[in-house]
C-alpha positions in Angstrom: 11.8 -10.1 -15.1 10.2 -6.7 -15.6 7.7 -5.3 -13.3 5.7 -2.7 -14.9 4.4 -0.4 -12.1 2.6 2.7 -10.5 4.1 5.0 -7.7 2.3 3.2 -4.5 -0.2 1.5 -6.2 -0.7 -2.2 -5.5 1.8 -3.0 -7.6 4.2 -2.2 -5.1 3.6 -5.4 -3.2 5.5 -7.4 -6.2 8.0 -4.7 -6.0 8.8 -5.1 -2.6 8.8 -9.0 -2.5 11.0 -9.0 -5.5 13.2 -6.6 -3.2 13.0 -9.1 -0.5 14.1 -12.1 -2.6 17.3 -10.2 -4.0 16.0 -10.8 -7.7 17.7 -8.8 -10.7 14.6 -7.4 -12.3 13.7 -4.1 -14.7 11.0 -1.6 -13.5 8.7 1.2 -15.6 6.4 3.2 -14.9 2.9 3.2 -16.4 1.3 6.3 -16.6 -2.9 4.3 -16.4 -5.0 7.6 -17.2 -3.3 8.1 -20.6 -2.3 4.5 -21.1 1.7 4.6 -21.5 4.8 3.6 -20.4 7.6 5.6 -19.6 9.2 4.4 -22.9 6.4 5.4 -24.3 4.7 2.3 -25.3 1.3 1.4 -25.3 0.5 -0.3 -21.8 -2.6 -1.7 -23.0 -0.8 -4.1 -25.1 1.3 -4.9 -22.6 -2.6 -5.8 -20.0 -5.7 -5.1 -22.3 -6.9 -4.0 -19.0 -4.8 -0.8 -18.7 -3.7 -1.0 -15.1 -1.3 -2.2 -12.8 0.9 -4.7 -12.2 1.7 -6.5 -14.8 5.3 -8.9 -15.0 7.1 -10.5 -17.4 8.4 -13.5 -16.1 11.7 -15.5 -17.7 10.1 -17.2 -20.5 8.7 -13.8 -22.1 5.3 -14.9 -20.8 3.1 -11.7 -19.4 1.0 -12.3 -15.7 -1.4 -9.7 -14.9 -3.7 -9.4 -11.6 -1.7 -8.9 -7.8 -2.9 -12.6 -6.6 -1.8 -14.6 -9.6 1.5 -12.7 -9.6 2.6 -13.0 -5.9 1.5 -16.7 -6.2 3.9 -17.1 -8.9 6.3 -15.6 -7.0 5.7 -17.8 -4.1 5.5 -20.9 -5.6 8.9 -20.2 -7.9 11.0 -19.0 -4.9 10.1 -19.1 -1.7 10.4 -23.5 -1.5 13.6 -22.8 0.7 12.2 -20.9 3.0 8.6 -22.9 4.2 7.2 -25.8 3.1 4.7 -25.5 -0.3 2.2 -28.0 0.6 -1.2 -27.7 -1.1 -2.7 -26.8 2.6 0.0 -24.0 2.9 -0.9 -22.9 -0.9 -4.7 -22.8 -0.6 -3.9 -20.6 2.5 -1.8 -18.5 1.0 -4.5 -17.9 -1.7 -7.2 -17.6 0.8 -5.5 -14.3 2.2 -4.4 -12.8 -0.7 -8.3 -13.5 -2.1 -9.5 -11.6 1.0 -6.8 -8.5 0.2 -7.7 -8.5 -3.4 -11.8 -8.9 -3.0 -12.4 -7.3 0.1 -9.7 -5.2 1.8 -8.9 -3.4 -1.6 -12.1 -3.0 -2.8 -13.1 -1.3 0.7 -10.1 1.4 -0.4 -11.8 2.0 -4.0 -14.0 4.7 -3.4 -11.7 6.9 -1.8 -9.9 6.8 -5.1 -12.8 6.5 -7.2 -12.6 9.3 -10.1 -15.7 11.6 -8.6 -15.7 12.4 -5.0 -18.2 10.6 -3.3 -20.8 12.8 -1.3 -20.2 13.1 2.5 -23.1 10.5 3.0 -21.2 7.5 0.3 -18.0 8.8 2.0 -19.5 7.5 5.9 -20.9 4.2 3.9 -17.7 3.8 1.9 -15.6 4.4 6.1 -17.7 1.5 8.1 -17.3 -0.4 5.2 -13.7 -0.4 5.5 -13.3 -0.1 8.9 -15.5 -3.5 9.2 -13.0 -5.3 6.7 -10.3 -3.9 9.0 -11.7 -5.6 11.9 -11.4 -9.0 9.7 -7.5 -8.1 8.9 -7.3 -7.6 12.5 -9.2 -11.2 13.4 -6.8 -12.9 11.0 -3.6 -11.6 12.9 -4.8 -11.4 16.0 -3.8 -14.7 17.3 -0.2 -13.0 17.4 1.6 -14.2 14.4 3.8 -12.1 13.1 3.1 -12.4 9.7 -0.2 -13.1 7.0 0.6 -16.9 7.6 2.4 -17.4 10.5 6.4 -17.2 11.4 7.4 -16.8 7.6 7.2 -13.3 5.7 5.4 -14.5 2.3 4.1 -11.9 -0.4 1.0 -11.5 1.2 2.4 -9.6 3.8 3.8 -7.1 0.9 0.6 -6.7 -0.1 -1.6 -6.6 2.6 1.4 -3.8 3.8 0.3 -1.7 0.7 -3.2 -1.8 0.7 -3.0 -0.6 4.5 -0.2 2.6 3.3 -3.5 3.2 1.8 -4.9 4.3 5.4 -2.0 7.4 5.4 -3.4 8.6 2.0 -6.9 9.2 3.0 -5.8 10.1 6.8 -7.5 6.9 8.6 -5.2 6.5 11.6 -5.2 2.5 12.6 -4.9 3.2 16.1 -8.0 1.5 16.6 -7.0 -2.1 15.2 -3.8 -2.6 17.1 -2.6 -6.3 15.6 -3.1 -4.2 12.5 -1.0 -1.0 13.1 1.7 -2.9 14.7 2.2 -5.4 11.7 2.1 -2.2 9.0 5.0 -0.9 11.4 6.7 -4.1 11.1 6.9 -4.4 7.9 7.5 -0.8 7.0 10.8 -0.6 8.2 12.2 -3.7 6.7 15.0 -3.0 4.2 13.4 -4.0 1.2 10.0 -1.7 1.6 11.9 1.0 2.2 13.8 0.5 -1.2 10.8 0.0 -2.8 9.5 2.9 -1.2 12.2 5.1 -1.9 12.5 3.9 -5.5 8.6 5.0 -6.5 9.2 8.0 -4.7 7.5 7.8 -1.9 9.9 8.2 1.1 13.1 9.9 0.6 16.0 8.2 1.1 18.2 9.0 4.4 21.1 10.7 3.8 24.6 8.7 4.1 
């Protein structure tokens, strides 16, 4: 498999599930303003969309977009670890639906290309401190993960969308459920080699 990626984009949740699994797999960066690889081929024949992730799977085949890819993943390799019903499925997709549509989107105008005005800046914070309220509903029954007992690769993701919250200085102090699950799965072993990998956290010395 090859993951094409961007340093701590979202793209970084199928980096770090791949991680977790143990999978062999290649990794390049894309640079998504001028449209390249690191080898220096054109990304946008790689996703006509121009941005990140995209993976080439085993058969040569190319999936785009973070919720088909981690439910790929899911339903290839995790069968040994919970059981795949359809119930389990459809719940798995109804979490990462909420991170893709909802909890993402809130992040998206503190990244937006022009910097919004100090009033779209407050709308653009309850926004997203209101969807952090539902991330905080869905875990606060006191699961450990996205879907219960098992790590699955919504809890990658829902991980990066809220290292997010460090990049525009949002402390989560006020959503507890939430802060304690981003510390959770920060320090496992596989984050921190994605982590390290894409440059964001250096790695500790031997």
């Amino acid at each position: 498999m090859k993951l094409y990626y961007k340093p701590g984009a979202c793209s970084m949740a199928t980096h770090i599930v791949l991680n977790e699994l143990g999978e062999t797999f290649e990794l390049e960066s894309v640079d998504t303003k001028k449209g390249v690889t690191a080898s220096g081929a054109p990304y946008r024949e790689i996703n006509p969309r121009g941005y990140v992730p995209a993976l080439t799977i085993p058969n040569g085949e190319t999936l785009t977009e973070n919720g088909a890819i981690l439910q790929y993943i899911f339903d290839e390799r995790y069968s040994d670890q919970i059981d795949i019903t359809t119930f389990v499925r459809a719940r798995l997709q109804e979490v990462l639906s909420f991170l893709s549509s909802e909890l993402h989107k809130a992040f998206s105008p503190f990244f937006a290309k022009t910097k919004p005005t100090t009033e779209e800046h407050a709308i653009a914070l309850e926004k997203l401190r209101i969807q952090l309220s539902h991330l905080e509903g869905i875990i606060a029954d006191g699961r450990k993960f996205m879907l219960g007992a098992t790590y699955t690769p919504a809890d990658a993701y829902a991980f990066v969308i809220l290292n997010w919250a460090g990049v525009i200085r949002l402390p989560l102090d006020d959503w507890p459920n939430v802060k304690a699950f981003y510390e959770r799965i920060l320090v496992r072993p596989a984050t921190q080699k994605a982590m390290v990998r894409e440059g964001l956290i250096k790695a500790e010395a031997a």
